[in-house]
N, C-alpha and C positions, 0 to 999 in steps of 0.2 A: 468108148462111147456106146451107149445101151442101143441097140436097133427096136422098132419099133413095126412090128408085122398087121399090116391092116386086111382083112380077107372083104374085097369089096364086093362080090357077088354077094358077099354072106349079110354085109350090112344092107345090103339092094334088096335081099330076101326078107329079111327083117322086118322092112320098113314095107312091102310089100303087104305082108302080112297083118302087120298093123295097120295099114290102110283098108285091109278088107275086114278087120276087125272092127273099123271105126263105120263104115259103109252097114254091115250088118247089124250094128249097136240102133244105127239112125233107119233102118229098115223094120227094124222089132218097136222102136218106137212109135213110129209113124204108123204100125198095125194095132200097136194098143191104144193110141191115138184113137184111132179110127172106130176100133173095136168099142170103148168108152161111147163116143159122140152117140152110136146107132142101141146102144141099152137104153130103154126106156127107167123115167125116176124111178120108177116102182123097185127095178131090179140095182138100179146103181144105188139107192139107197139103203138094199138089203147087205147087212154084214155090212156096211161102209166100203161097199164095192168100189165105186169112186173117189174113196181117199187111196183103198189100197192102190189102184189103178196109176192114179196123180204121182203116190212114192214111189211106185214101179218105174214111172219115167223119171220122174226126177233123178232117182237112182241111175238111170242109165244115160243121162245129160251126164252125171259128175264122171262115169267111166269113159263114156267120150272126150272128156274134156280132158280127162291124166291119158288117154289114149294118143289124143290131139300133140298134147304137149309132147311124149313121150317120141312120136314123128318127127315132129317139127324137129326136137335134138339130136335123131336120127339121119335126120338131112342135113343139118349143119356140120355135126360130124364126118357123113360122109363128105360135104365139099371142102372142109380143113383139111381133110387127111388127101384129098384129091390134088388140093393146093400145095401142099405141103412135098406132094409127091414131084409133083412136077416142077416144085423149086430144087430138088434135089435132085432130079433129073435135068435140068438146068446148068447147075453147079458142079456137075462132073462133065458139061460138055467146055466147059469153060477154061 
């Protein structure tokens, strides 16, 4: 039977990480946000300041959101494999 080796600190790390990734993604947003609002037309019209700005966040809604997803499979992973441990741990007390 194949064993199956899960490094849980290292998935905890992971998903850590990706959290603070998705926390700075929505931090850099929320300043070009902001940054946008206080430009006056004159300047957000030059070059199409304002659209570039618009695809800069948009851009960075769609990396949070594969960011998001990519967590969110991070923690169900780790709690299958949590579960999974602790049935086996179970089934040799038995």
């Amino acid at each position: 039977m194949t064993r199956l080796y899960v490094y849980f600190t290292m998935l905890d790390g992971i998903e850590k990480i990706c959290q603070n990734q998705i926390t700075s993604i929505k931090n850099i947003k929320a300043s070009l946000n902001s940054t946008r609002s206080k430009l006056d037309w004159d300047i957000k019209s030059a070059d199409n300041i304002n659209n570039s700005l618009k695809h800069l966040v948009s851009q960075l809604d769609s990396y949070q959101k594969i960011l998001k997803d990519y967590d969110n499979f991070l923690k169900e992973a780790y709690d299958e494999y949590v579960k999974l441990e602790y049935v086996q741990i179970e089934s040799k007390t038995m």
